[in-house]
FITI-477346 format. One line per field, with one value per residue (C-alpha): x, y, z; residue number from 1. Coordinates in pm, whole numbers. Layout:
% residues N
east = c(X:...)
north = c(Y:...)
up = c(Z:...)
resi = c(NUM:...)
***
This chain:
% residues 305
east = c(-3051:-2703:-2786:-2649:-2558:-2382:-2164:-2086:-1945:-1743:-1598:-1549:-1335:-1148:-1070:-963:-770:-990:-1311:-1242:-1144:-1492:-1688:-1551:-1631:-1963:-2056:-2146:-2034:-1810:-2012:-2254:-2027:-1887:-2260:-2316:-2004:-2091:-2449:-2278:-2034:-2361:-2551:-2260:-2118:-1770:-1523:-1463:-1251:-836:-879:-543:-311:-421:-740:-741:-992:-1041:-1085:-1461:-1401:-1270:-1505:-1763:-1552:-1542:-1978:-1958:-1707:-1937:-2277:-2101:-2033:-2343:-2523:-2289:-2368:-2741:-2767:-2540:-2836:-3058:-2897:-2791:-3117:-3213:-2981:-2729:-2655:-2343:-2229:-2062:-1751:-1661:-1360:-1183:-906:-628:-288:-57:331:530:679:355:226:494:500:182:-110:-159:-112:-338:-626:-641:-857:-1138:-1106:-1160:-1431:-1648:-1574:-1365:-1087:-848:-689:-365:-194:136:321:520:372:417:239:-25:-272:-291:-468:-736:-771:-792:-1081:-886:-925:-1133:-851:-478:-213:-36:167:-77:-226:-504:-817:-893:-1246:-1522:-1263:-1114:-761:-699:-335:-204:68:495:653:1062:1352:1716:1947:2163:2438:2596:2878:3194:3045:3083:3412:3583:3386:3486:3887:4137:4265:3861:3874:3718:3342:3394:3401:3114:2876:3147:3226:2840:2846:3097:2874:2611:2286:1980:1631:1349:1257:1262:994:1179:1309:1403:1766:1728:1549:1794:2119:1896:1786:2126:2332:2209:2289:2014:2047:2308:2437:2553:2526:2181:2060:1663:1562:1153:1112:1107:1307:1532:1657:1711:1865:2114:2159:2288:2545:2710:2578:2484:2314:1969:1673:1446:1179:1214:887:1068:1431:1253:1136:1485:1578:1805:1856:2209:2354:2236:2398:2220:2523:2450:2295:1978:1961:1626:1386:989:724:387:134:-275:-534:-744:-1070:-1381:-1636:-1899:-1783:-1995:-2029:-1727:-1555:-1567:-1498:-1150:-1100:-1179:-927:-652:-681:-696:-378:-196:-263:-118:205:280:450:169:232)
north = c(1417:1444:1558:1261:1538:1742:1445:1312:1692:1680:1312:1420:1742:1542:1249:1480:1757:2001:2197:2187:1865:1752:1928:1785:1404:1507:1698:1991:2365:2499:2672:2434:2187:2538:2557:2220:2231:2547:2428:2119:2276:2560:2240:2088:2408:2396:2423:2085:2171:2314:2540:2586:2545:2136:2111:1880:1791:1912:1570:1653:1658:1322:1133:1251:1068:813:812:814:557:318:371:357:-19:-102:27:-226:-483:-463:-349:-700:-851:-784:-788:-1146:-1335:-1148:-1403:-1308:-935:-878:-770:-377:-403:-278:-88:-121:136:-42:39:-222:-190:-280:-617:-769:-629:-800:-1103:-1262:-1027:-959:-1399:-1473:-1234:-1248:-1534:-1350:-1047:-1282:-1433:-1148:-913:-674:-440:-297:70:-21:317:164:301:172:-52:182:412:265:342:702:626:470:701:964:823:710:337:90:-130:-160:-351:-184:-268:-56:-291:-62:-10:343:444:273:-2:-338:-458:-829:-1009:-1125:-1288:-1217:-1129:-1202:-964:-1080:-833:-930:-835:-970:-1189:-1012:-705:-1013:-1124:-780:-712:-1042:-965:-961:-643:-487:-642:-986:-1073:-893:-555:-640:-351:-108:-216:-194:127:237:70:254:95:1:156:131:520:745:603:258:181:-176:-111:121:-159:-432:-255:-131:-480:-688:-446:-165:80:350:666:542:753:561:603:525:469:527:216:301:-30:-434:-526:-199:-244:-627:-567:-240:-521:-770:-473:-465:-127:-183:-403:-406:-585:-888:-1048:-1425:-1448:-1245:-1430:-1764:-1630:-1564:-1903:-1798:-1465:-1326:-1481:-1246:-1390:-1336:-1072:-1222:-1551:-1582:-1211:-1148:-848:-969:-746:-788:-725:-628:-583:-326:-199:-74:-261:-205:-291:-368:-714:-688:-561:-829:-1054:-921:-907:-1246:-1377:-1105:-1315:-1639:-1553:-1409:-1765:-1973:-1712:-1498:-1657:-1781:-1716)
up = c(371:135:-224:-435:-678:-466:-337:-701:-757:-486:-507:-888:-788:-553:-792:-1036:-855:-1025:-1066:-1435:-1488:-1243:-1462:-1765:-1599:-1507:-1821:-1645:-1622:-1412:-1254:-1182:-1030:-806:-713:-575:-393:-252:-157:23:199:330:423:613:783:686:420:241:1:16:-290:-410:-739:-656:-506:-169:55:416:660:686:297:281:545:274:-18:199:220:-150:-225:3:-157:-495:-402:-231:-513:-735:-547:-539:-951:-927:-739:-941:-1267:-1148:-1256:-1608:-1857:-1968:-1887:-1787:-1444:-1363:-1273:-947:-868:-523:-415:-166:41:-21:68:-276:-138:-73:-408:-560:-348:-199:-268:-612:-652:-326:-489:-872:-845:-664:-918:-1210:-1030:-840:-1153:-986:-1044:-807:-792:-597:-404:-303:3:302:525:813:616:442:679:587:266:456:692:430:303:-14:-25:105:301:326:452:720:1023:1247:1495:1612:1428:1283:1379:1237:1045:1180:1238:1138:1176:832:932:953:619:767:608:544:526:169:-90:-378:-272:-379:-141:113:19:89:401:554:440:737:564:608:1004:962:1051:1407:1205:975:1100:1036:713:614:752:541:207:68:157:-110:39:-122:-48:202:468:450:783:761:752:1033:1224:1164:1274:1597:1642:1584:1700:1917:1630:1728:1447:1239:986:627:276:81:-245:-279:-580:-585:-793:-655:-937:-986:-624:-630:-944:-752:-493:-770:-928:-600:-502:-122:53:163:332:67:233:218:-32:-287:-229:-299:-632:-755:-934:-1260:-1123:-997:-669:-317:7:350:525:841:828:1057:1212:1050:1079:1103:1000:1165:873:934:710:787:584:702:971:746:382:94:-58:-287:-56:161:-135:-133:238:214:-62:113:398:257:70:374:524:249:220:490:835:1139:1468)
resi = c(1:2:3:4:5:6:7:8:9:10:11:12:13:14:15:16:17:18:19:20:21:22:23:24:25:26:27:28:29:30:31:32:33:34:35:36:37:38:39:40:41:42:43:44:45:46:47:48:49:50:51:52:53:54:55:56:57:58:59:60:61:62:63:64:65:66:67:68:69:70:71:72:73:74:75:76:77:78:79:80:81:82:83:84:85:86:87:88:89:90:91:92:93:94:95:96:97:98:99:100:101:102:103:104:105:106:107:108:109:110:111:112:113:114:115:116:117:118:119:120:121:122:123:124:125:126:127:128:129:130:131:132:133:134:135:136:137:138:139:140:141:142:143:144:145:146:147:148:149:150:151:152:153:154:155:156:157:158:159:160:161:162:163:164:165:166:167:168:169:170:171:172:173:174:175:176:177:178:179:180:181:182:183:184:185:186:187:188:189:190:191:192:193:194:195:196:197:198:199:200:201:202:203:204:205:206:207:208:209:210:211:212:213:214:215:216:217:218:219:220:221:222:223:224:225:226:227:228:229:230:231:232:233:234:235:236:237:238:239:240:241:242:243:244:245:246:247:248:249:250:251:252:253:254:255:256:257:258:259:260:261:262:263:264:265:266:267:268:269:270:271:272:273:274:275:276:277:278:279:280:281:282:283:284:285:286:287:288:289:290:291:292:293:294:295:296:297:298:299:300:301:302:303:304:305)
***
C-alpha cells in the first residue's frame, strides 16, 4: 500500500524543483520531507528522484506523479459528489495540466473549451509545445492529455483523431512582388528565391517549413535562413514586417480581418497536420469533461476527413 504522505512529498519536490521549496508547500522540515522520500524510494526499490542543482524525476519517479495527479482528481470529483447536495457550498476547483501546440491554443482550443471550464469549475495548466512533441509531457507523467500528431496510444492512454488543421505557406506581399520579378527569375525560380529569404519558425522543433518544401518540391534538408518568433502574434506580426515567410494555419488566417495584408506564396500547395487527442484510458470525471468539450470543439473547427 503507497503512503499518501510519502507520495504528496514527492509530487511536491517534483512540482517545485526542490526539497526546500516542497517543504515550504507542505509545511514541513526538510528533513522530514528527505525522510519520506527516502522511505518511498526503500519501499519501491529504486531511485525516484535525479538529485541535482534542479531536482528531476527518474521515469519510475514520474509514473508515481502520474498515480498522484489521478487520485488528486478522483478525490475532486467525489468531495464534488458529495459536496453537490449540501446547499450551497461551493465546489473545489479542479486543476487539469495539458499539451497543446501554440496554434491550436490560439486557434480552436482554448474557444471550443472555455465553456466546459466555466461550467464543470475547472482550471487548466496549459504546457505548450510542438505538436510533434507534445506527447512527451504526457508521457512524462506531466499532464493529463495533449494534442499531438502521434497516432499511437502511449501505454495505458487512448489516441482519438481531432481532425486536419491545413498550413499555407505566406508573406507579406511586397516579399511577393520581388520574388515573382523577371530580374529575381519569375514564378519558375520561386523556391530559390525563398531559399535565399530568411524564413519565420516558430522555434526550433517547428518543421512545417521543412515539410512543405519536401512536400511541394522534393527539397529534402534544405539549408536557408530562419528567424525563431516563440509568440502567435510576434511571428504573424515578423511575417507582416516583411521578414520571411512562414507557415499560418487557415484557422488563424481567417481571424485576421483589420490586420496587415499576408498572401498565400503558392496558392493551394498546403501542408495538413493530422491532430489526436490523447489522455489517459482511465481519466477521472473532470477529466473526461474536457476530453469531451476538446473533442466537441475539434469537430466544429478543425478539418473532417
Amino acid at each position: 500500500m503507497l503512503d499518501a504522505r510519502q507520495l504528496d512529498a514527492l509530487a511536491a519536490v517534483i512540482e517545485h524543483g526542490s526539497f526546500g521549496a516542497a517543504a515550504k508547500t507542505l509545511s514541513l522540515t526538510l528533513a522530514a520531507v528527505s525522510l519520506r522520500i527516502k522511505s518511498l524510494e526503500d519501499a519501491m526499490g529504486q531511485r525516484l528522484l535525479v538529485r541535482s542543482k534542479q531536482v528531476r524525476a527518474t521515469p519510475a519517479g514520474q509514473s508515481l506523479l502520474g498515480h498522484v495527479r489521478q487520485v488528486r482528481l478522483m478525490e475532486a470529483d467525489l468531495l464534488n459528489g458529495l459536496q453537490g447536495g449540501r446547499g450551497n457550498q461551493p465546489l473545489r476547483r479542479q486543476s487539469l495540466s495539458v499539451a497543446v501546440n501554440a496554434d491550436s491554443l490560439s486557434s480552436w482550443f482554448l474557444p471550443g473549451v472555455a465553456g466546459a471550464l466555466l461550467q464543470h469549475h475547472l482550471l487548466l495548466d496549459i504546457v505548450i509545445d510542438d505538436q510533434d512533441h507534445t506527447h512527451d509531457a504526457l508521457k512524462s507523467g506531466d499532464v493529463t492529455g495533449c494534442v499531438t500528431t502521434l497516432t499511437e496510444a502511449m501505454r495505458g492512454c487512448v489516441a482519438e483523431p481531432l481532425g486536419t488543421m491545413r498550413y499555407r505557406c505566406v508573406a507579406a506581399p511586397r516579399l511577393l512582388e520581388q520574388w515573382s520579378a523577371p530580374s529575381a527569375g519569375g514564378v519558375a525560380a520561386m523556391p530559390h528565391s525563398m531559399l535565399r529569404t530568411p524564413a519565420v519558425i516558430f522555434n526550433r522543433k517547428d518543421a512545417l517549413q521543412d515539410a512543405f518544401l519536401a512536400q511541394h518540391f522534393k527539397l529534402q534538408g534544405a539549408l536557408y535562413p530562419r528567424h525563431f518568433v516563440p509568440s502567435v502574434d510576434a511571428f504573424e506580426r515578423a511575417l507582416e514586417l516583411g521578414m520571411g515567410w512562414g507557415m499560418v494555419p487557415d484557422l488563424l488566417l481567417a481571424q485576421r480581418q483589420g490586420r496587415p495584408a499576408l498572401q498565400e506564396v503558392l496558392p493551394g500547395r498546403t501542408v495538413d497536420v493530422m491532430l489526436y487527442w490523447q489522455h489517459w484510458r482511465h481519466e477521472p470525471a473532470a477529466a473526461q469533461r474536457l476530453t469531451e468539450a476538446v473533442k466537441h470543439a475539434a469537430r466544429e473547427q478543425l478539418l473532417q476527413n
